[in-house]
C-alpha positions in Angstrom: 0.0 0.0 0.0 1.0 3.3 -1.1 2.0 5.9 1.9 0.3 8.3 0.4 -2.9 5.7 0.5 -1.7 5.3 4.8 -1.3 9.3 5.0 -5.1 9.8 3.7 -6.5 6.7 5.9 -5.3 8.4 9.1 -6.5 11.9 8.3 -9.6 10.5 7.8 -9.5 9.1 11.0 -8.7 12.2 12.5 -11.0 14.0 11.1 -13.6 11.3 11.8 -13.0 11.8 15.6 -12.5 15.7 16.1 -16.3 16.1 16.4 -16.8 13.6 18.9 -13.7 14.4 20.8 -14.3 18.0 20.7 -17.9 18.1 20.7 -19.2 15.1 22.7 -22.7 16.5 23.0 -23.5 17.7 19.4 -22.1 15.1 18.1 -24.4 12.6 19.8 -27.5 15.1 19.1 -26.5 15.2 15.5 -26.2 11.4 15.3 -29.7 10.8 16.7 -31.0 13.6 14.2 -29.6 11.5 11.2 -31.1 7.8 12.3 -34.3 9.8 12.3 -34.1 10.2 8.1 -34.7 7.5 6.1 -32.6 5.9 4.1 -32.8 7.6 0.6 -32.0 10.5 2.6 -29.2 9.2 4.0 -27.7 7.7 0.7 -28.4 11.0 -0.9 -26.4 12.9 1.7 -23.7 10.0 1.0 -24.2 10.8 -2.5 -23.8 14.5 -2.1 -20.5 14.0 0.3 -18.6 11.5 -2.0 -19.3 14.3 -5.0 -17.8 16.7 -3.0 -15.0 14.8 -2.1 -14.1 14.0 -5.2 -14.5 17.6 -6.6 -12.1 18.6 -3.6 -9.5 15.6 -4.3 -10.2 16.9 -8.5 -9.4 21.0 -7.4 -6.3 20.0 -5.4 -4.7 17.4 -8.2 
């Protein structure tokens, strides 16, 4: 595996956990908000995050 591919798997894991870590209490308010949508909602919002990811990852390269 490249390092590169390592370097971009730990970010993501640090971003995953500044909200919880940071913000324990809106993070858990914000995670019982999102069970309550169903799950077309949910994929679109997936949908919607990986497109924006990708058009980030695009700008930068």
């Amino acid at each position: 595996m490249s390092q590169e591919w390592l370097i971009a798997m730990g970010l993501f894991l640090v971003f995953e956990g500044l909200m919880p870590a940071l913000f324990p209490k809106v993070w858990k308010r914000t995670m019982s908000e999102a069970i309550k949508n169903s799950d077309n909602q949910l994929r679109i919002i997936g949908i919607i995050s990986m497109l924006i990811g990708l058009a980030w990852i695009y700008w930068v390269i």
